[in-house]
C-alpha positions in Angstrom: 115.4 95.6 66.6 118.5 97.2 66.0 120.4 100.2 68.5 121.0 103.1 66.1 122.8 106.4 67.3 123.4 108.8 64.9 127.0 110.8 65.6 124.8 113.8 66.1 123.1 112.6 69.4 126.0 110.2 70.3 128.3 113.5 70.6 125.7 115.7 72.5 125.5 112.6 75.0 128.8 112.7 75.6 129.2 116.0 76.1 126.2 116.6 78.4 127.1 113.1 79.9 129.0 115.3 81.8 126.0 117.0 83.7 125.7 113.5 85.4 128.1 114.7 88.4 125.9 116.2 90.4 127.9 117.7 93.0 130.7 119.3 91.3 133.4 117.9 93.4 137.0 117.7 92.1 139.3 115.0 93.0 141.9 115.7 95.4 145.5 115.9 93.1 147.3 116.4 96.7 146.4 112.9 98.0 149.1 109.7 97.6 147.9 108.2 95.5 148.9 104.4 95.6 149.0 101.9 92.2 146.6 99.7 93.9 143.9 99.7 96.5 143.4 96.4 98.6 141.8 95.9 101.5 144.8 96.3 103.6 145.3 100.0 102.7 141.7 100.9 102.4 140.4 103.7 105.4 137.3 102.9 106.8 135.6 105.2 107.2 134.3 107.2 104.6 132.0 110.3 104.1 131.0 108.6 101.1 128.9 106.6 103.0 127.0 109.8 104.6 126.6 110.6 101.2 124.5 107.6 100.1 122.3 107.9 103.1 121.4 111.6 102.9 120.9 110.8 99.0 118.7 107.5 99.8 116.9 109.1 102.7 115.8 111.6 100.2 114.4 109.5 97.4 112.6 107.5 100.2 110.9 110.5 102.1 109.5 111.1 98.6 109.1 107.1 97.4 107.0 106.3 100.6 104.4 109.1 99.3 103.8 106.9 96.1 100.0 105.8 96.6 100.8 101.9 96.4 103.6 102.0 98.7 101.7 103.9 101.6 98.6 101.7 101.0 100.7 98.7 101.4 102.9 100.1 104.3 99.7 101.1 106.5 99.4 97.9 108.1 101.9 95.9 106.8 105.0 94.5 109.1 108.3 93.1 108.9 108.2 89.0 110.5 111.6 89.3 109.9 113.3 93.2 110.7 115.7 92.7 114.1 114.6 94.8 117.0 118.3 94.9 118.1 121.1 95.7 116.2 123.1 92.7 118.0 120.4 90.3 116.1 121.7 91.4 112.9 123.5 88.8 111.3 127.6 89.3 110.4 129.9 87.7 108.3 133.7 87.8 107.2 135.0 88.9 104.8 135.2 85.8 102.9 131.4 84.7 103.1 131.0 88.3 101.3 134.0 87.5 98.6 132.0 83.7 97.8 128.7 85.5 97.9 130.1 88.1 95.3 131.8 85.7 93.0 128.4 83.4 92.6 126.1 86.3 91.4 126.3 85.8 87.6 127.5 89.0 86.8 130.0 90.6 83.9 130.3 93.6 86.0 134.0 93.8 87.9 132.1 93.1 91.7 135.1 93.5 93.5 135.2 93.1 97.0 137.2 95.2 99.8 136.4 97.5 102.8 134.8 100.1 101.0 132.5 98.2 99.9 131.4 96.1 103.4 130.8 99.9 104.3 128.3 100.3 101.8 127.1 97.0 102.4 126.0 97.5 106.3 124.5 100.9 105.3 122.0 99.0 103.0 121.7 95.7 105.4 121.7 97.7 108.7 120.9 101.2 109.1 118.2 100.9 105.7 116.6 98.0 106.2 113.0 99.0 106.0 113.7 101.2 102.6 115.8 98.1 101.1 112.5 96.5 101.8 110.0 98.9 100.1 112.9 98.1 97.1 112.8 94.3 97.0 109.1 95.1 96.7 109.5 97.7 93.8 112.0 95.4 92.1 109.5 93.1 91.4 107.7 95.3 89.4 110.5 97.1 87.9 113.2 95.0 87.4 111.7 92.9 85.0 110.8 95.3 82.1 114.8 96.7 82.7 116.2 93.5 81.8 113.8 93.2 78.8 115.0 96.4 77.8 118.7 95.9 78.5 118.8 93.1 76.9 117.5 95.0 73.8 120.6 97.2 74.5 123.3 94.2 75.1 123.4 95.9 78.9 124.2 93.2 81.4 121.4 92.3 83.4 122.9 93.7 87.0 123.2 97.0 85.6 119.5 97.1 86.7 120.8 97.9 90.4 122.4 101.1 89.1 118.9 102.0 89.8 118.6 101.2 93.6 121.9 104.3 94.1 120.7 106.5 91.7 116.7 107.0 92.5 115.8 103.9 95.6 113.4 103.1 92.1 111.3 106.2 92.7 110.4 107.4 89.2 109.7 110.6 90.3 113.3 111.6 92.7 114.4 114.7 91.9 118.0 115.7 93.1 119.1 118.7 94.4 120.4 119.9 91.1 117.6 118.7 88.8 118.3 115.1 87.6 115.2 113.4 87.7 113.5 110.1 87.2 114.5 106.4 88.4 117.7 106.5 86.4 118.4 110.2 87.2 118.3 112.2 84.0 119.3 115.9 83.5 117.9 117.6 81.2 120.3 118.0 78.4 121.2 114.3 78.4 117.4 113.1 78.4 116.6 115.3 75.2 119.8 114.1 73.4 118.4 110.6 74.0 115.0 111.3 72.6 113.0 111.3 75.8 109.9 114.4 75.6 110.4 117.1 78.2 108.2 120.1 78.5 105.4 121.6 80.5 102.5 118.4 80.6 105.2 115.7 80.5 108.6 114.5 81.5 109.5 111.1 80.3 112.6 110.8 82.6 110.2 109.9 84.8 108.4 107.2 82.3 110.5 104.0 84.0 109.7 102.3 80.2 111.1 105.9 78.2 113.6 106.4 80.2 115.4 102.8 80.6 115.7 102.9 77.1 117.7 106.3 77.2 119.5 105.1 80.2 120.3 101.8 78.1 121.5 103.5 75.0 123.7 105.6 77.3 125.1 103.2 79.2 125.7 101.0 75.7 127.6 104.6 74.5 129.9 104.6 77.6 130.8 101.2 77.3 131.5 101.4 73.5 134.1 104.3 74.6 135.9 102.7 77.5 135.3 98.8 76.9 134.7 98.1 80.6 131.2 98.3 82.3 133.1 99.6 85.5 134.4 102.8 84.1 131.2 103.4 81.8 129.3 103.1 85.3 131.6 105.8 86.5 131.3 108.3 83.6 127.5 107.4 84.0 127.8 109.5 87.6 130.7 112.2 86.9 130.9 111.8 82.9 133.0 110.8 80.4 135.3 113.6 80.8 136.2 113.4 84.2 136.9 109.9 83.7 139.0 110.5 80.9 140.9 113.0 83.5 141.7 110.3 85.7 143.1 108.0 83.3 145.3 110.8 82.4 146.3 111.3 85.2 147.3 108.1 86.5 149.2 107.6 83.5 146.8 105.7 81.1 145.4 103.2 84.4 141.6 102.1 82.7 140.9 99.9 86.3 138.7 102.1 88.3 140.6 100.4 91.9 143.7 101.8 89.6 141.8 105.7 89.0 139.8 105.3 92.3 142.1 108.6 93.9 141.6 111.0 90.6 137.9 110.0 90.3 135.5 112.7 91.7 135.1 112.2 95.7 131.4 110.9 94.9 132.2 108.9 92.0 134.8 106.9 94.3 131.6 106.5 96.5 129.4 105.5 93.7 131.1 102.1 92.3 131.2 100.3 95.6 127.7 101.2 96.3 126.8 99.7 93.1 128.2 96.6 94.2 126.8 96.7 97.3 123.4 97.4 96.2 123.8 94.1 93.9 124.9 91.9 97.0 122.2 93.3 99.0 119.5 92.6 96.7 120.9 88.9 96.0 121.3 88.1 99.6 118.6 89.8 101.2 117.3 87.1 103.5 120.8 86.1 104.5 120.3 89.4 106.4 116.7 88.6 107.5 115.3 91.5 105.2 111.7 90.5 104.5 110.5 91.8 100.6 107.3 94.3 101.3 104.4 93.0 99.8 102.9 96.4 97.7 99.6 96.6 96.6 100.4 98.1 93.1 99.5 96.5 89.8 101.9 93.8 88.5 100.7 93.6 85.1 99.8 96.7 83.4 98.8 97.8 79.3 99.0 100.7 77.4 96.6 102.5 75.4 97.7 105.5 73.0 95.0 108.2 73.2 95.3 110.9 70.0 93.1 113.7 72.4 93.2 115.2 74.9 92.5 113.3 78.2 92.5 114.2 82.2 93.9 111.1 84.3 90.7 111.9 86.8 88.6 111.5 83.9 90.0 107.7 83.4 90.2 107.3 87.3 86.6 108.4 87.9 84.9 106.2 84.9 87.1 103.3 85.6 87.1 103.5 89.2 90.9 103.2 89.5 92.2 105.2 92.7 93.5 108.4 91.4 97.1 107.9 93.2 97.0 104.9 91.5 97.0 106.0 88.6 99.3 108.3 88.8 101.8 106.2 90.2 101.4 104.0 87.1 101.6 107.3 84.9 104.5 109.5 87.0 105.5 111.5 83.2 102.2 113.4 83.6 103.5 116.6 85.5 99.9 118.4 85.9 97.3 114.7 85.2 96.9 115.9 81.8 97.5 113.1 78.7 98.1 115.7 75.6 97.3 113.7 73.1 96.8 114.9 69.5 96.0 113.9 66.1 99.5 113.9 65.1 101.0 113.0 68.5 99.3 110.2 70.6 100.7 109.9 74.1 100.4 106.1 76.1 98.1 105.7 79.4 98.9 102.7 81.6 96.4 100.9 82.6 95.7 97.6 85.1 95.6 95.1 82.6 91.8 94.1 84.0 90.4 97.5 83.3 91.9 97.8 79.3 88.5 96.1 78.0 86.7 98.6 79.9 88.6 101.6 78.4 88.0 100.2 75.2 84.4 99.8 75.5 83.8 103.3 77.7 86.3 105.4 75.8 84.0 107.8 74.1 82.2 108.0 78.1 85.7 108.9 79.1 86.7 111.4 76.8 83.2 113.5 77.2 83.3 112.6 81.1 83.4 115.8 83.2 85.3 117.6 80.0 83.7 121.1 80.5 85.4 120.7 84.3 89.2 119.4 83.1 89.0 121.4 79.4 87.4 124.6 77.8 84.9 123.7 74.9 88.7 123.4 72.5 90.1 120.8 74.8 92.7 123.4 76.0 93.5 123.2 78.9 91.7 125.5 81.8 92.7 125.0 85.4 95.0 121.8 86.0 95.5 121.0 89.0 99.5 120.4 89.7 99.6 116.9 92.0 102.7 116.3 94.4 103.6 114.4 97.0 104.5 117.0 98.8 102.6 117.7 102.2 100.0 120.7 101.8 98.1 122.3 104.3 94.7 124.7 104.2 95.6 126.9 106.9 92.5 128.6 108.4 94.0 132.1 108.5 92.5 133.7 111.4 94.1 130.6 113.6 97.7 131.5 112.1 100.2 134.8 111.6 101.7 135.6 108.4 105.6 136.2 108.6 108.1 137.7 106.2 111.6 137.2 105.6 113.5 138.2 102.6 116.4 136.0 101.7 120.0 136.8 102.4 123.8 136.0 100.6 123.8 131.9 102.0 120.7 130.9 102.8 118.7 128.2 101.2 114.9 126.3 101.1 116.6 124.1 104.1 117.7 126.7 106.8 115.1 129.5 106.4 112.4 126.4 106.9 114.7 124.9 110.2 115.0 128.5 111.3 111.2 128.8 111.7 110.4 125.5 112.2 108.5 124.6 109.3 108.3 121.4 106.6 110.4 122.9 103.7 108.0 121.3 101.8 105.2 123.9 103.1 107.3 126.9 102.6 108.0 126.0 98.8 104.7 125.6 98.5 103.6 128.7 100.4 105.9 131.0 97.8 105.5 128.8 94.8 109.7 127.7 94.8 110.4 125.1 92.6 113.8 123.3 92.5 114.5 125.1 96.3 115.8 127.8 93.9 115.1 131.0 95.5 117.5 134.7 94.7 119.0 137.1 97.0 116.6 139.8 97.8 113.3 137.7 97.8 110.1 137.8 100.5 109.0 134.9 101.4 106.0 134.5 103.3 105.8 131.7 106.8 103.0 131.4 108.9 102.7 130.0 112.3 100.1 129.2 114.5 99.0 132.5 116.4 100.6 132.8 120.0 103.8 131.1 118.3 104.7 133.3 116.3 106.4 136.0 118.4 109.7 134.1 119.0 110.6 134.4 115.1 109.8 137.6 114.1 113.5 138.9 114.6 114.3 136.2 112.9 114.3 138.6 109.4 116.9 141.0 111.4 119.8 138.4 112.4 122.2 137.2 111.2 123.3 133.8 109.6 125.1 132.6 112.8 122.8 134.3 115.0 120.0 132.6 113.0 121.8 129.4 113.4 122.5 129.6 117.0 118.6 130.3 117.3 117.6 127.0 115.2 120.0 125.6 117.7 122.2 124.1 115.4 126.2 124.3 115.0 127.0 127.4 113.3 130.1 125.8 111.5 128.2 122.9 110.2 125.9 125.4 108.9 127.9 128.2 107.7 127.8 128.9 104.2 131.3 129.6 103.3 131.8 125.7 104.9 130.6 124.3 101.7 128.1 122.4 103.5 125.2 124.4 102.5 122.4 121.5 101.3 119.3 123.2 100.0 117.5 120.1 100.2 117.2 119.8 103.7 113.7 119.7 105.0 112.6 121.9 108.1 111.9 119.6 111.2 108.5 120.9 112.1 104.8 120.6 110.7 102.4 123.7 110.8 99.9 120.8 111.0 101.3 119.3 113.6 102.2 122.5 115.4 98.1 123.8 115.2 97.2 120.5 116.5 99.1 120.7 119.8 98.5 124.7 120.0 95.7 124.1 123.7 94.0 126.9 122.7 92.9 124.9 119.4 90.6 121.8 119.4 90.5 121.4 115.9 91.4 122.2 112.6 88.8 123.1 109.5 89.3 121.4 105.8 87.3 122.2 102.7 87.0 119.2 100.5 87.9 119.6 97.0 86.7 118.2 93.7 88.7 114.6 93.8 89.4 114.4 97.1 89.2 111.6 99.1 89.7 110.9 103.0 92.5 108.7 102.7 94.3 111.7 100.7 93.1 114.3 103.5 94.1 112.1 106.0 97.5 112.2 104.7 97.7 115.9 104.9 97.8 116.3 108.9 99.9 114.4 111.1 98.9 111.2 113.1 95.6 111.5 111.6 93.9 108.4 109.6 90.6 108.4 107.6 89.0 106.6 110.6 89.2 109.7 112.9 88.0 112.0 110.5 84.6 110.1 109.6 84.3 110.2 113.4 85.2 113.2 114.3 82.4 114.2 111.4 79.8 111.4 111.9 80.4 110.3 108.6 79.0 106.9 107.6 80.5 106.6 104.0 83.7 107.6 103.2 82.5 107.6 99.7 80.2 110.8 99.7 81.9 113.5 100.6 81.4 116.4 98.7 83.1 119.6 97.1 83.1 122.2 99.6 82.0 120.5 102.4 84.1 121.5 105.8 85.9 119.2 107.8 86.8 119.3 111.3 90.7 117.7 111.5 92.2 117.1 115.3 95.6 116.7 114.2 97.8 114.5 116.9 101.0 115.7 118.3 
């Protein structure tokens, strides 16, 4: 097969290649800016590096939710992770140069200061997430070299994946890129990949590696170095272009590094260090996690419509699993048509047994998932996110309408809530939320008093209350991050209320105790079926009630 690009697309890609910098940061034209960088000149320190954590630490809160990576985690251990940091292993400078030069690589891996920063973020304060990625990468990285080298990509491009998403195929960044390889919208329809209400294919890993191949193939047929295309693959083209200008025609990103975008200077180096790290691994005693999620997987194109609970319930595939395999599917629905069929992945042992049940799965349930014209009736959205039933006459409902600077992340530290609740609770999507709007919070009753002024203060008053620095938090500091999640539970806050022994769950059609479990804080499937004297987890029922003793 042949890579065709028709000047149409190729243009719009560059253009909205541009989207790519997420952050909007403009580099500094006030800094010396020296001919070279070496390691003798290089600061070290860098807020770069803050950067990659806050940005891995958030793909990970929402990668450890995937169902074959907490079913793996529960028990598992690492015979290797330190317990001191004075265990870690170090090396010089040079035993990271050798290591560097032997990883078969056309990609520039350049070593210096800034990148040993990046390196001890992933081989010392991210150890247990670069293990959950060794253990993704077997499953992953294989089909992106297949595809790459469809593409001509080089092979280690595949890392590009560990900064942009920590190989969670559904991340979402604060500004709406989305998928392992971090697609906005613009760019993933110029590249062909279907976006709309039932399905996103920037978060296909297959659909979208291809986009992300073609696009990286683009960059590097405009610049002729894999370096600067991985560059304009973060800040686009245009700002790249800007820095060549600007340092008077330089096309060595070490040359541009001081009229790149502050995060793009951040983003190179952590590319390199990502490829070190997942070459040299055990030289840092990093164990791989062993995950319990299907190696070896098959398609099947369906031309109807199909409910992924329908497959799950027939088959007797776990439902998270499923869905894990199949992230594109926003609301579990397969929209497949005569015209347009749509692929379903499938544990390669159960295809025969699609094949044979098919007509079974398609007429399972369909009344339930479908009105009599396969339209459909009442999906039910799935996300990761953590939900709670509140039993209402245990908790208080609070209002607060949203001021000029606030965002998801304060209002939900300001009341002490998971910012994942309170989007919930009002329905936000993206964080995005306007000036002007009530939003509801509730809290536990007889804790609930201490924020009800919270609606009349203001921002640094609010602050102060939250007890957190009003200048870090201040939004004409710039440091305003509408990601941030709140740092208490409801859950976990009803379970340690004395006056409560226990909270009340309905079970709903699907459910399962391992999913309830998940919902309330310390508790595992175990305590529920004792807490309810039940002897198979298996037969549960719609709208039976649970009692839940959430642990603090």
């Amino acid at each position: 097969m042949t890579r065709y690009i028709s000047n149409v697309v190729y243009g719009m890609a560059v253009l909205t290649g541009l989207l790519f910098f997420e952050q909007g940061i403009i580099a500094q034209e006030a800094l010396e800016k020296p001919d070279t960088l070496n390691l003798a000149d290089t600061p070290v320190s860098f807020s770069m590096e803050g950067e990659l954590e806050l940005r891995t630490g958030d793909n990970l809160d929402s990668l450890l939710n995937l169902w074959y990576v907490n079913q793996s985690l529960e028990s598992a251990t690492d015979d290797y992770l330190a317990e001191a940091d004075t265990l870690m292993p170090d090396f010089s400078d040079s035993v990271y140069m050798k290591r560097l030069a032997e990883i078969p690589s056309v990609v520039d891996l350049t070593y210096n200061r800034i990148v040993k920063n990046y390196i001890n973020v992933y081989s010392r304060k991210r150890r247990e997430q670069v293990r959950v990625m060794l253990g993704l990468s077997e499953y992953y990285f294989p089909r992106f070299e297949e595809i790459f080298d469809l593409y001509g990509v080089p092979y280690e491009i595949k890392y590009l994946s560990v900064i942009e998403s920590a190989l969670n195929p559904r991340a979402v960044s604060r500004v709406g890129a989305v998928g392992a390889w971090q697609f906005m919208y613009s760019t993933g329809k110029a590249y062909g990949l279907t976006i709309n209400s039932l399905v996103d294919q920037r978060r296909d890993p297959i659909a979208a590696t291809h986009a992300a191949a073609m696009f990286l193939a683009d960059l590097y047929d405009i610049y002729h170095d894999w370096t600067l295309a991985l560059a304009a693959y973060n800040c686009g083209p245009g700002n790249v272009n800007k820095a060549i200008r600007r340092s008077g025609g330089k096309r060595n990103f070490w040359d541009i590094y001081y009229y790149l975008p502050r995060e793009t200077r951040g983003y190179v180096p952590a590319f390199i260090a990502a490829t070190y790290t997942m070459n040299y691994y055990e030289e840092h005693l990093i164990s791989r996690a062993a995950l319990s999620l299907p190696r070896v997987t098959d398609t099947i194109m369906v031309f109807e419509p199909v409910h992924l609970k329908q497959v799950a319930e027939v088959l007797h595939i776990p439902i998270g699993q499923l869905r894990d395999i199949n992230p594109q599917y926003r609301v579990d629905i397969v929209p497949g048509t005569a015209k347009q069929g749509y692929a379903i992945a499938i544990p390669q042992e159960q295809v025969a047994a699609f094949i044979d049940l098919q007509d079974t799965i398609f007429n399972y349930k369909d009344s339930v998932f479908f009105d009599p014209g396969k339209k459909v009736a009442t999906p039910q959205r799935y996300t990761s996110s953590h939900r709670v039933d509140l039993p209402l006459d245990k908790y208080d409902k609070l209002n607060y309408k949203v001021k000029s600077g606030d965002n998801v992340g304060f209002i939900a530290d300001w009341y002490d809530v998971r910012a994942s609740d309170l989007r919930y609770w009002n329905n936000i999507s993206r964080n995005l939320i306007r000036v002007g709007q009530k939003l509801v919070i509730y809290k536990p009753k007889g804790s609930s008093a201490r924020y009800k002024e919270l609606d009349n203060m203001s921002f640094s008053e609010k602050q102060k209350f939250a007890g957190r620095s009003v200048s870090s938090g201040d939004p004409d500091s710039g440091n305003t991050d509408s990601g941030s999640s709140g740092s208490g539970s409801t859950a976990a806050a009803a379970g340690s209320d004395n006056n409560v022994d226990y909270l009340t769950y309905r079970v709903k059609e699907g459910d399962s105790l391992w999913e309830i479990a998940l919902k309330y804080t310390g508790v595992s499937e175990t305590d529920i079926s004792r807490l309810n004297n039940i002897s198979n987890a298996k037969k549960i029922q719609p709208g039976q009630i649970l009692k839940i003793k959430p642990k603090g």
